[in-house]
C-alpha positions in Angstrom: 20.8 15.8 30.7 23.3 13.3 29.6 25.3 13.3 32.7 26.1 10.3 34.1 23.9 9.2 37.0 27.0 8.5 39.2 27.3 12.4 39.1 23.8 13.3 41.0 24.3 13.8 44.8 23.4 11.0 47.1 24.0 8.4 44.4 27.3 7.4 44.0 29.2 4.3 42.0 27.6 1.2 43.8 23.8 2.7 43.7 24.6 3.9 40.1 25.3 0.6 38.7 22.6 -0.8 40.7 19.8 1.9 38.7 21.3 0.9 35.6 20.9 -2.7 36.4 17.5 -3.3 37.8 16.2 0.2 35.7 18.2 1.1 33.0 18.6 4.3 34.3 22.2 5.5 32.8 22.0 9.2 32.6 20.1 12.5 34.0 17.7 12.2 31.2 16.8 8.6 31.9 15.9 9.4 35.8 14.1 12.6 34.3 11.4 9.9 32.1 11.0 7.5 34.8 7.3 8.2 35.7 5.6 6.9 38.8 3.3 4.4 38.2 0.7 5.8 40.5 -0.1 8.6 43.3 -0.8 8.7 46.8 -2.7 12.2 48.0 -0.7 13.2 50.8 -3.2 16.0 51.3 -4.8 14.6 55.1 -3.2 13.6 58.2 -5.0 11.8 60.6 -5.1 12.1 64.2 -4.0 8.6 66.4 -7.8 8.7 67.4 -9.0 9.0 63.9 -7.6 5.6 62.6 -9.5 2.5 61.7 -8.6 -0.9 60.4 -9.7 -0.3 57.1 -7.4 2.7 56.7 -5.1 1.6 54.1 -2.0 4.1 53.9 -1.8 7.1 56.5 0.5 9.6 57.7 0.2 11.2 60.9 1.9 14.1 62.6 3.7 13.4 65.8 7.1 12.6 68.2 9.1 9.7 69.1 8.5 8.9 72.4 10.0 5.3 73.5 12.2 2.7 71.2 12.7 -1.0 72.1 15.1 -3.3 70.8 13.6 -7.0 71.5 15.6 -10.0 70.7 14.5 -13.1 68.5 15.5 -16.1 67.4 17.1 -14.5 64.2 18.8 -10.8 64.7 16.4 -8.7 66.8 13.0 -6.4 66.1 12.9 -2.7 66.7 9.6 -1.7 68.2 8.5 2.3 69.1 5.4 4.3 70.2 4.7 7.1 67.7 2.6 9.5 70.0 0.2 12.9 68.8 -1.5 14.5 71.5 -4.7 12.5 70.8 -2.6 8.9 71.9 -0.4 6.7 70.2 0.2 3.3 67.7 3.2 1.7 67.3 6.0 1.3 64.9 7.9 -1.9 64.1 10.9 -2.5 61.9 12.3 -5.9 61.0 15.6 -5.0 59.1 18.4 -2.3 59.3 17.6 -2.5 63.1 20.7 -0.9 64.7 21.0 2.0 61.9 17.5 2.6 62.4 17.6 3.0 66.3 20.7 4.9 66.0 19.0 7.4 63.6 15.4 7.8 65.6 15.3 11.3 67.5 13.3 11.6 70.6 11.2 14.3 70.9 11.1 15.8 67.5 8.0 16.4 65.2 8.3 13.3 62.3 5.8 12.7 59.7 4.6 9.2 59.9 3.5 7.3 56.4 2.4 3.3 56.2 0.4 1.2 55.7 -1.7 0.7 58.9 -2.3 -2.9 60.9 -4.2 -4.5 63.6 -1.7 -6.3 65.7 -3.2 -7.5 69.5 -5.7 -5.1 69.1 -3.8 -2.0 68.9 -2.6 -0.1 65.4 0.7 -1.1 64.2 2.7 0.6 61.1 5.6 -1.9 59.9 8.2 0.1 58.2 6.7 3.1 58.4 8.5 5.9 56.1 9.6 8.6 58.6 10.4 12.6 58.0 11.3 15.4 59.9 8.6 17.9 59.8 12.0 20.5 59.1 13.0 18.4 56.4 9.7 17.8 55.1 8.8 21.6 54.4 11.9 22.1 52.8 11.5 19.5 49.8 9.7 19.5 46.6 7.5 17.1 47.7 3.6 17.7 47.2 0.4 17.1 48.0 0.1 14.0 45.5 3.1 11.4 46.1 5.1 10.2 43.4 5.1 5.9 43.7 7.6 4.9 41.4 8.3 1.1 39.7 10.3 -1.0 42.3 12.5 -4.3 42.2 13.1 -6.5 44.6 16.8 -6.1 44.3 16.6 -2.7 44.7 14.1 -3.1 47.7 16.8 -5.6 49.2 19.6 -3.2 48.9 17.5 -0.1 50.3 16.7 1.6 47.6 13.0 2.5 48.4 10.5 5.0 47.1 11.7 7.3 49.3 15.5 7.3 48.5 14.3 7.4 44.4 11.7 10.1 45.3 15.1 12.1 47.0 17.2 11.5 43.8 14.3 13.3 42.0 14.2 15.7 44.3 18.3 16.6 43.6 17.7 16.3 39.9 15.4 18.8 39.4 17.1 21.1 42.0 20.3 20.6 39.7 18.8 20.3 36.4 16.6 23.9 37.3 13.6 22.9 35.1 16.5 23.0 31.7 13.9 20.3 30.1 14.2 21.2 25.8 10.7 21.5 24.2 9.9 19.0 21.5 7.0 20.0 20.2 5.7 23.4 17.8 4.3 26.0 19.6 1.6 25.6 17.8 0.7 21.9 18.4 1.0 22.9 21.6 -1.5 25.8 21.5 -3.7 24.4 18.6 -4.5 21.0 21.7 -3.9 23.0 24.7 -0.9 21.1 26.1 1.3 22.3 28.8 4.9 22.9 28.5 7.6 20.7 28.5 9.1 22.0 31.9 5.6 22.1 33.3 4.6 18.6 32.6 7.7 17.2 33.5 7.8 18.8 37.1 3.9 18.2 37.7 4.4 14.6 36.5 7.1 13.7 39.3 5.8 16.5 41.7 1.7 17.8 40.9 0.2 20.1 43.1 -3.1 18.9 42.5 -4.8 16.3 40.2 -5.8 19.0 37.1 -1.7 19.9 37.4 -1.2 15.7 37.3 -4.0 15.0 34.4 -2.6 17.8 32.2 1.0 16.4 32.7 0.1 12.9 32.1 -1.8 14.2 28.8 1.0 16.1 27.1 3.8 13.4 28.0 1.7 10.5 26.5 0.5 12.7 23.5 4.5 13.8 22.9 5.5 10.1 23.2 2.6 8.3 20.8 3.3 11.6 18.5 6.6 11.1 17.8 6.2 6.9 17.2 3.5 8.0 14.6 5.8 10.8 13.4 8.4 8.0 12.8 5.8 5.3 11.3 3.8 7.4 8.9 7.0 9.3 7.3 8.5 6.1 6.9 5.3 4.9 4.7 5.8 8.5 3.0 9.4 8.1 2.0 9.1 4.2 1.5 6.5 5.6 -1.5 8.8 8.1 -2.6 12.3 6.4 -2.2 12.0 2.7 -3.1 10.5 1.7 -6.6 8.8 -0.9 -8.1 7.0 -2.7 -11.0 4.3 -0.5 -12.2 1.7 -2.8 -13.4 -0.7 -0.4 -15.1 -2.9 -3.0 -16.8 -5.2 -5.6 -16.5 -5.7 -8.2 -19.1 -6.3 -11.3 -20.8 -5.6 -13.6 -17.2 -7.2 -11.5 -14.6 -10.9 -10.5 -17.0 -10.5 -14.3 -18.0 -10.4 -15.7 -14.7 -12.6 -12.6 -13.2 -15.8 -13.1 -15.7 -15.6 -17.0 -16.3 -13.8 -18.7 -13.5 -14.7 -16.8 -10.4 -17.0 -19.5 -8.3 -18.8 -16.8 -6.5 -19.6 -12.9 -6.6 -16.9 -10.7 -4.6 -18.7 -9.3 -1.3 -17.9 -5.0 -1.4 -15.2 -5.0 0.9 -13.1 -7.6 -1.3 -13.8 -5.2 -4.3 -12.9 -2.0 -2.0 -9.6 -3.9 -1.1 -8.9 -4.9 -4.4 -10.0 -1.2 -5.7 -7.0 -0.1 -3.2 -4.4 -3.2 -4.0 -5.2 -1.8 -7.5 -4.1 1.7 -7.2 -1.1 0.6 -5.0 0.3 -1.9 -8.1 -0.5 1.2 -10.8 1.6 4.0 -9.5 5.4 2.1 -9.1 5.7 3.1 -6.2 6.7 -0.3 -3.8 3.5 -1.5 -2.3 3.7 -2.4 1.3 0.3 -3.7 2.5 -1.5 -5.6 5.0 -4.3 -7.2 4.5 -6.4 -8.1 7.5 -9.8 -10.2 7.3 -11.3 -12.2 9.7 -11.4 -16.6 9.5 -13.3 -17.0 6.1 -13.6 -13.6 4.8 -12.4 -14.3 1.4 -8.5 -13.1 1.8 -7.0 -16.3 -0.6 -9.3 -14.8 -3.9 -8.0 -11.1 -3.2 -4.6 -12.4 -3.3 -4.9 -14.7 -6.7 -6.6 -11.4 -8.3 -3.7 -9.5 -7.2 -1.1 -12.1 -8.3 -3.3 -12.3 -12.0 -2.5 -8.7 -12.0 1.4 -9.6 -12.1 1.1 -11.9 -14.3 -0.8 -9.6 -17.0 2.3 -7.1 -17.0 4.4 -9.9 -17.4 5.6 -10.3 -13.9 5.8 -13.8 -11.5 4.3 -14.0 -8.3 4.4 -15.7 -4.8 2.6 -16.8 -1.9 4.3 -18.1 1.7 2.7 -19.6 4.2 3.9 -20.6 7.7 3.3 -23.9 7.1 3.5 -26.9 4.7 0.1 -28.0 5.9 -1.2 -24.1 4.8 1.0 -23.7 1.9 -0.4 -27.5 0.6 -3.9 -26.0 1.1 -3.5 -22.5 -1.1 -1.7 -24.8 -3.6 -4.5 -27.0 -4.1 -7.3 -24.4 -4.4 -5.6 -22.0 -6.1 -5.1 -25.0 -8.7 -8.3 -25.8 -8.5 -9.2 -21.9 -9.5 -6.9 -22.2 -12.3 -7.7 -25.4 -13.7 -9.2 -24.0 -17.0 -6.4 -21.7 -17.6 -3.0 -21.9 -19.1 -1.2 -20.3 -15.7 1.5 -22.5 -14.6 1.4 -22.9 -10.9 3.7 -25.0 -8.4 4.8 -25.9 -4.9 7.6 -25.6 -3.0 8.4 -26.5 0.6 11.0 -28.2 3.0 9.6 -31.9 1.7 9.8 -31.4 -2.3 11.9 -34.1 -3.9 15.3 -32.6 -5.0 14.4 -34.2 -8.7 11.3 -31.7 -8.7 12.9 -28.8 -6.7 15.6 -28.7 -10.1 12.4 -28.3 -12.7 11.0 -25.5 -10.4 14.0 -23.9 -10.2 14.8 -24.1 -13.8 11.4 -22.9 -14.5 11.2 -19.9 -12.6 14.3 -18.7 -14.3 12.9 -19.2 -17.5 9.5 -17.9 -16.6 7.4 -20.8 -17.6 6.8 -20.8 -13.8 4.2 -18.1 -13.3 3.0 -18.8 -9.8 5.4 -20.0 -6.7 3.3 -21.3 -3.5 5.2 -22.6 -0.8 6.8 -22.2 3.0 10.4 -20.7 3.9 12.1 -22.9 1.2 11.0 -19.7 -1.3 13.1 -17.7 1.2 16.4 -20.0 0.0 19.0 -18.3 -1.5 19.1 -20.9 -4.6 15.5 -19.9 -5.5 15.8 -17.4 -8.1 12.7 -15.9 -10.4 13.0 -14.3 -13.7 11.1 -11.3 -12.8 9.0 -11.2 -9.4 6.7 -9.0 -9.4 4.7 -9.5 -6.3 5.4 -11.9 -3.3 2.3 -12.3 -0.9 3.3 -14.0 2.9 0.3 -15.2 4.7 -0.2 -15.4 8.5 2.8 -12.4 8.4 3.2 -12.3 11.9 4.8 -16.2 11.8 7.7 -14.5 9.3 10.8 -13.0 11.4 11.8 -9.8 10.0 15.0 -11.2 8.4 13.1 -13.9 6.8 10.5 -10.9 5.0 13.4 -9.2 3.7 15.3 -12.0 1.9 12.5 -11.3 -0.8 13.8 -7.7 -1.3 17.1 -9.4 -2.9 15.0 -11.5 -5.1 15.4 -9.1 -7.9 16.6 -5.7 -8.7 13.9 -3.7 -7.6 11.8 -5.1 -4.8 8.7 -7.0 -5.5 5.1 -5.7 -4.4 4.4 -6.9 -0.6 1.3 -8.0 0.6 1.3 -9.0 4.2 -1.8 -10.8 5.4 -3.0 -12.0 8.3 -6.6 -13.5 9.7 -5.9 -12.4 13.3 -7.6 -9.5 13.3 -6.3 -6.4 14.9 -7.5 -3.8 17.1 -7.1 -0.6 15.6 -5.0 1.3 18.1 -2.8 -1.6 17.7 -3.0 -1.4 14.1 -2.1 2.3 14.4 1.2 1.6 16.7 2.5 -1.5 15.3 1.4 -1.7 11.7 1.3 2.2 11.1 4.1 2.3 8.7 1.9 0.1 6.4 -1.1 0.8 4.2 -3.9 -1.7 5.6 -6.9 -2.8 4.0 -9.3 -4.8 5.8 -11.8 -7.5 4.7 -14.8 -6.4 7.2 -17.9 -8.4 5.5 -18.0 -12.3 4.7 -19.4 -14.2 2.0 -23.1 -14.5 1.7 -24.9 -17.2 2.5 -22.4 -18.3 5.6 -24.1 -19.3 8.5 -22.6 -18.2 11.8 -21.0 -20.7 14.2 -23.3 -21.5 17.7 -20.7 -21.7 20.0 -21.7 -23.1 23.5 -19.6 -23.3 26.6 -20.1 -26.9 28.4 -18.3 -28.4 31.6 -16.1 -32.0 31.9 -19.6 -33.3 33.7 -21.8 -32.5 30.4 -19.3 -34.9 28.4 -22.0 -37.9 27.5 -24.3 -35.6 26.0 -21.2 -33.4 24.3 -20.5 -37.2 22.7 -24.1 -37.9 21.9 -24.4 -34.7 19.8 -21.2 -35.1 17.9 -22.8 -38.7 17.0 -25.6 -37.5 15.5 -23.7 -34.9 13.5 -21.6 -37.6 11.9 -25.1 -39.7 11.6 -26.3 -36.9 8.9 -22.7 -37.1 7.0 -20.7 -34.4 9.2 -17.3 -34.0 10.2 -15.8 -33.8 14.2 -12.6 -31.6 15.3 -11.4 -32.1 19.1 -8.6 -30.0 19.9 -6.5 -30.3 23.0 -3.4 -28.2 24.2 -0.6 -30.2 25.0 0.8 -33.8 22.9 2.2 -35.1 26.6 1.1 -35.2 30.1 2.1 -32.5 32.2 2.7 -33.0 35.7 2.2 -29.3 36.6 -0.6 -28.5 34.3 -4.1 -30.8 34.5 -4.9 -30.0 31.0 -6.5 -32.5 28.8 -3.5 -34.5 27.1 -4.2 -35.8 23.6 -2.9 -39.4 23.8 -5.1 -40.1 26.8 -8.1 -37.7 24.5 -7.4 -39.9 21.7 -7.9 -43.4 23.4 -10.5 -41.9 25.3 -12.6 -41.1 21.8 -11.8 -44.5 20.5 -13.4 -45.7 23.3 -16.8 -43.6 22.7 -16.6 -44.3 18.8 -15.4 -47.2 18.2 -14.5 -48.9 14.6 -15.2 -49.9 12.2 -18.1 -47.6 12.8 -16.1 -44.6 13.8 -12.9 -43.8 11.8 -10.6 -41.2 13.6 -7.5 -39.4 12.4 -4.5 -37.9 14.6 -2.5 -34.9 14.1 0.0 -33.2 15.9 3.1 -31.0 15.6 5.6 -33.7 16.8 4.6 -36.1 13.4 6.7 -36.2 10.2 5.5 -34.0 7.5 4.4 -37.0 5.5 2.1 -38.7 8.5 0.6 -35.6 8.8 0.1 -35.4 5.3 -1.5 -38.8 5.0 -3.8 -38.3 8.0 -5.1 -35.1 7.1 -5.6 -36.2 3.9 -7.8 -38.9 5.4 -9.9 -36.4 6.9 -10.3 -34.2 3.7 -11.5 -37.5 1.4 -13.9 -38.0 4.4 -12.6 -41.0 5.4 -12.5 -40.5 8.6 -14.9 -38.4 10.6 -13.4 -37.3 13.6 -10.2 -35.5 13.9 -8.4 -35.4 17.0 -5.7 -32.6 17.0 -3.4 -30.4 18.9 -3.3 -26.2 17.7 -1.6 -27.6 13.9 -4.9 -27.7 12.2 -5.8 -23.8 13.9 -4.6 -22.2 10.5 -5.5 -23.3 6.9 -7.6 -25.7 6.7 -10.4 -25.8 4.7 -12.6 -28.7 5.2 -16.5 -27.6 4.3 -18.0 -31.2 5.2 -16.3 -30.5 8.8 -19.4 -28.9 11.2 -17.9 -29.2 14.8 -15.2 -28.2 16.7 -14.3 -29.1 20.2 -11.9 -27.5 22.2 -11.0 -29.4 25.0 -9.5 -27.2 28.3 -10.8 -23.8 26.1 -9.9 -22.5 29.4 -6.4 -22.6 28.5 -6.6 -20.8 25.4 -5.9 -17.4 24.8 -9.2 -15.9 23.0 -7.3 -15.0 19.8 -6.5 -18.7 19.4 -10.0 -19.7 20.2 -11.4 -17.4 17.6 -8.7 -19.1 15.0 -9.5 -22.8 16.0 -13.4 -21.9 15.6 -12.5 -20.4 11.7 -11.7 -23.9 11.0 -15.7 -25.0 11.0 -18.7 -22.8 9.0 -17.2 -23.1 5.9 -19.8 -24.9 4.2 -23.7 -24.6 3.6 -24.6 -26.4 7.0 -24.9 -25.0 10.7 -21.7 -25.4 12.6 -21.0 -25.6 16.1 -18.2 -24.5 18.3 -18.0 -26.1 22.1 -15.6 -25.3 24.7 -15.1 -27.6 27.3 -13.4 -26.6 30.2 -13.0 -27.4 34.3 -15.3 -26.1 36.8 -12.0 -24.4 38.3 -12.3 -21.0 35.9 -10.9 -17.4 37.1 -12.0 -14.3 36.2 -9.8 -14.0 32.9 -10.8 -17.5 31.9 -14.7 -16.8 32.3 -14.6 -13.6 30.5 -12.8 -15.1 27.4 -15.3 -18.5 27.3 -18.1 -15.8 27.8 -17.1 -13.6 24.8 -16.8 -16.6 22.6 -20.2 -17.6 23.3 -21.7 -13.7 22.3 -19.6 -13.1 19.8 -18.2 -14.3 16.3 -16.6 -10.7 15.3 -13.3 -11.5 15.3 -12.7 -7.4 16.2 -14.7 -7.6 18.9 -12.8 -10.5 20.1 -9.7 -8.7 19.6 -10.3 -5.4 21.8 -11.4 -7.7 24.5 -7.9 -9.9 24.0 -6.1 -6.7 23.9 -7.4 -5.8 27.1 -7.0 -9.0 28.9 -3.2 -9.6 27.5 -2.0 -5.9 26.9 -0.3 -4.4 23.7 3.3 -6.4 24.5 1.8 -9.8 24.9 -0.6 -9.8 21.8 2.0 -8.8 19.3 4.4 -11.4 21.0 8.2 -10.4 22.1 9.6 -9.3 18.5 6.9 -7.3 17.8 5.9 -5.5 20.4 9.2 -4.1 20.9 7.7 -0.2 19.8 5.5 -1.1 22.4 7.6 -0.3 25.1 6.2 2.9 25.9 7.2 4.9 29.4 3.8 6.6 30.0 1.3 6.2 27.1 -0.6 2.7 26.9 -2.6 2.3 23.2 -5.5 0.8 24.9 -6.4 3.2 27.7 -5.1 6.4 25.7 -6.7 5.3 22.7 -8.3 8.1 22.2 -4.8 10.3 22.6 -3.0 7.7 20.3 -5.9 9.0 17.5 -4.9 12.7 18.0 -1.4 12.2 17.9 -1.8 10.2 14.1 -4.2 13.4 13.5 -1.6 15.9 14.4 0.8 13.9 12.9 -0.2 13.6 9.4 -0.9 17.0 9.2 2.4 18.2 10.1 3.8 16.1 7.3 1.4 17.0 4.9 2.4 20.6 4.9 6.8 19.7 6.1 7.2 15.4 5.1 11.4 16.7 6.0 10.1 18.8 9.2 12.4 21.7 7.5 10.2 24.5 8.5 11.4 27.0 11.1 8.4 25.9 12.9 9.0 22.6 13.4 12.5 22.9 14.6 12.0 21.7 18.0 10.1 18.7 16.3 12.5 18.1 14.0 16.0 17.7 16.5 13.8 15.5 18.8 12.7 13.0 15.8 16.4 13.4 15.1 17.4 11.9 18.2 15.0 9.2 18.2 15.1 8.1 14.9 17.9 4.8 14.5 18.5 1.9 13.2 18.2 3.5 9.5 19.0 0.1 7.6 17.0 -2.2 5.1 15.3 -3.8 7.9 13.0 -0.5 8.6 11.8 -0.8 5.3 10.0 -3.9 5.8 6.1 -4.2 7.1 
């Protein structure tokens, strides 16, 4: 199977480098796994007088019987009538004219297949794919057709679905069904697969469509077996292999802070997730958890618990954020929630003075620094702790993967991780991508919160959009408007935020209207100084690009705006919206948008307006975007799956965890005779063994 390609007949050098190019197909095994991406049932033929217009693909059975050459004014067209004994349509070809003609014989059955035409009111097939009946009953080929994934290159240099459907063909001849099984025989009993052989040549080659549904079921269960194999043994041996603090008591800061500082009563899922944080931190084993909960569940409280926890067994903690703007706004509440306690807290980020970054430093090595909040500038090299115990990195999926692991060489053993994020995430995605973690989720928020109307209006409804926002501020509210770009775009029409921004100082004007700008092309410090503008309330309206979509925390603030919401994916939507509702009063969410809306576009506005469950939100998403796109290049990268996909075969991706954990519960080194066949195969696949697999 790992031949080289070159090797199979009817490939050769040029074609070979070609399938390696355009496919990545390098070997015999490679050809072997590259599944069709749909069928055609080649189980009718028509007759010439059966055909209508709305026949999509046919084939017929029938001779040759006349072939014309006709000039143009570039090259020439090759034109001939394909005849049955019920009449005739013809056949036209546009390229390869003179090897075609050359290669057409007269008078001998062919099997027609193509896409059918109207042409001057008679049947036309352009390119038809054409067989010899002899040839035909001699190949593997069955009643359902194989289509496989095309490129244009390869469709410019004549490799077609019927030249890669003749290379599979020759494989499988070679190859004589010599496929290795992967999987126990009793997984495969205990769920009723098929074998490996059997799937393989029913996925390339099915006899019917039970032979083609039981293939496609026992090659996607193999494939999301063996990533959860990979994922959930790594979580095992991560708990087994890598140590860290045990902190195995809770004192005088956390009780303290728990039974005389807390400013409101935990909702059950923040005591359930601190409950499992708990029992993580206890054993010594090296935490690795992610923390979901959706915009305003209470996630920042859970984490300060957690870090009180270090700092009761005598440990430092940490919290990064993505941004100075965020790590600025856990700073000052966390100070706030400290204020009446003797924890030292400080922050650190890109801006700090270097006279202040020396006394933090200095600090931290002489543990009078308990808490560290900041952005990548804790990730330096020259910031050193005493004794960290537990680093906490918010909106995770911001961090790069070399960036998460620099806080592994922070100390001698590894600090607790706790990975959080308020995008929330479907479970099946949560099972591929994050399965190597322990996740806790935050499913409930605080009492008392009122949930966010959110309306969907159009450019035309702008005057009374304004009105409403004026009355808002009129009863002592705050105003978001979002847009997506900072400059016009000649090949976008989307609403640009300078021409937003004089626009709303036009419809509130000073000194009765005070309006703050923010956007990601201003100096940290301008930023700085307008948003605190809008915090002190001294201005009402802020006018913003996607900066202020994480982290702020402004309870006074009621609306938010999103101009060209069309243009938004919905996750981002749902994030912008998190950044009203947070205090006592109703808030309102309004998407503005352009009567020009597609399908996509329509669904996403509509969803908004039924929904505020960020989970809900995020199936839809992951249905619109796909796996790859949601979890963005560098993360979706186990995603690249050849025939399973986590939303349509989320019900197979739950058996394969299923089957999965059980067979490590009973063999967690798959050394059982049993699991031989298991156990080469997650050999093969497993790479890459190096520090960076051990981070979330």
């Amino acid at each position: 199977m790992q031949t080289n390609i070159t090797y199979l007949k009817g490939v050769g050098t040029a074609r070979a480098e070609l399938l390696k190019k355009e496919l990545g197909i390098k070997t015999y095994a490679d050809l072997a796994n590259f599944f069709p991406n749909r069928y055609i049932d080649r189980t009718h033929f028509f007759k010439t007088n059966e055909l209508h217009s709305n026949n999509s693909e046919v084939q017929i059975i029938g001779q040759i019987t006349s072939v014309k050459e006709i000039k143009q004014k570039r090259g020439s067209r090759l034109t001939a009538l394909f005849s049955d004994e019920y009449g005739s349509i013809a056949l036209v070809w546009f390229q390869r004219v003179k090897w075609i003609k050359d290669s057409l014989k007269p008078n001998v059955n062919y099997i027609c297949f193509g896409k059918i035409t109207v042409f001057n009111g008679k049947f036309t097939i352009t390119h038809p794919e054409l067989e010899l009946v002899s040839e035909y009953n001699k190949s593997l080929r069955t009643a359902m057709q194989a289509i496989y994934p095309s490129t244009e290159m390869l469709l410019k240099r004549y490799v077609n679905n019927r030249v890669i459907s003749k290379m599979m063909q020759q494989l499988f001849l070679e190859i004589k069904g010599r496929f290795v099984e992967t999987l126990s025989n009793e997984i495969i009993k205990t769920n009723k697969l098929v074998s490996k052989n059997m799937a393989m040549y029913h996925i390339h080659f099915p006899t019917s469509q039970e032979a083609l549904q039981k293939a496609q079921f026992r090659l996607k269960f193999e494939e999301l077996f063996f990533i959860q194999l990979q994922l959930i043994r790594k979580n095992r041996i991560h708990k087994t292999k890598f140590k860290s603090y045990p902190f195995q008591k809770i004192g005088t800061h956390f009780n303290n802070f728990y039974n005389n500082n807390l400013p409101f009563k935990l909702t059950n899922a923040q005591k359930r997730v601190l409950k499992e944080i708990r029992k993580d931190l206890n054993t010594g084993a090296h935490m690795n958890r992610l923390l979901q909960g959706d915009v305003g569940s209470g996630k920042t409280i859970v984490a300060l618990l957690s870090m009180l926890i270090a700092l009761d067994n005598k440990y430092q903690a940490t919290l990064i954020a993505p941004t100075a703007i965020l790590a600025t706004q856990h700073f000052e509440s966390i100070v706030k929630l400290l204020e009446n306690t003797n924890i030292n807290v400080a922050l650190l980020q890109g801006s700090t003075k270097a006279k202040e970054r020396k006394i933090i430093h200095k600090n931290l090595e002489n543990n009078t620094l308990h808490i560290l909040i900041g952005t990548h500038a804790i990730l330096e090299d020259k910031v050193k702790f005493k004794n960290l115990g537990l680093a906490i990195i918010d909106e995770q999926h911001r961090f790069g993967v070399a960036q998460r692991a620099k806080m592994w060489l922070k100390n001698t053993l590894p600090p607790h991780i706790l990975v959080m994020t308020a995008t929330p995430i479907p479970r099946t995605l949560a099972m591929s991508i994050y399965g190597d973690l322990d996740i806790s989720v935050i499913d409930e928020l605080p009492p008392g919160r009122k949930e966010i109307k959110t309306v969907h209006r159009f450019d035309k409804n702008r005057l009374a959009v304004f009105k409403f926002l004026k009355d808002e501020i009129a009863k002592g509210r705050q105003v978001y408007i979002v847009y997506p770009l900072i400059q016009e775009s000649e090949a976008m029409d989307y609403k640009d935020l300078m021409d937003g921004y004089a626009s709303i100082s036009r419809d509130f004007p000073k000194p009765k209207y005070q309006i703050s700008i923010v956007h990601g092309k201003m100096k940290a410090e301008d930023k700085s100084f307008e948003m605190e503008r809008f915090i002190k309330n001294q201005t009402q309206i802020m006018v913003a690009t996607t900066v202020i979509e994480v982290g702020v925390n402004i309870p006074n603030a009621s609306v938010m705006v999103i101009e060209s919401a069309e243009r938004f994916g919905l996750s981002q939507l749902h994030q912008l919206r998190g950044r009203v509702g947070r205090g006592a009063e109703q808030s309102f969410c309004i998407l503005m948008s352009s009567f020009k809306l597609n399908a996509n576009a329509k669904l996403r506005l509509k969803t908004m307006e039924q929904t505020n469950d960020g989970f809900e939100i995020a199936e839809v998403d992951l249905k619109l975007r796909g796996p790859g796109n949601l979890m963005g290049t560098q993360q979706s990268g186990i995603l690249n799956l050849k025939i399973a996909d986590v939303v349509k075969d989320a019900t197979i991706l739950s058996l394969a965890r299923k089957v999965a954990n059980k067979v490590l519960n009973e063999d967690v080194n798959l050394k059982l005779k049993k699991n031989n066949p298991i156990n080469i195969t997650y050999k093969k696949i497993a790479k890459n063994q190096s520090l960076w697999i051990n981070i979330s």
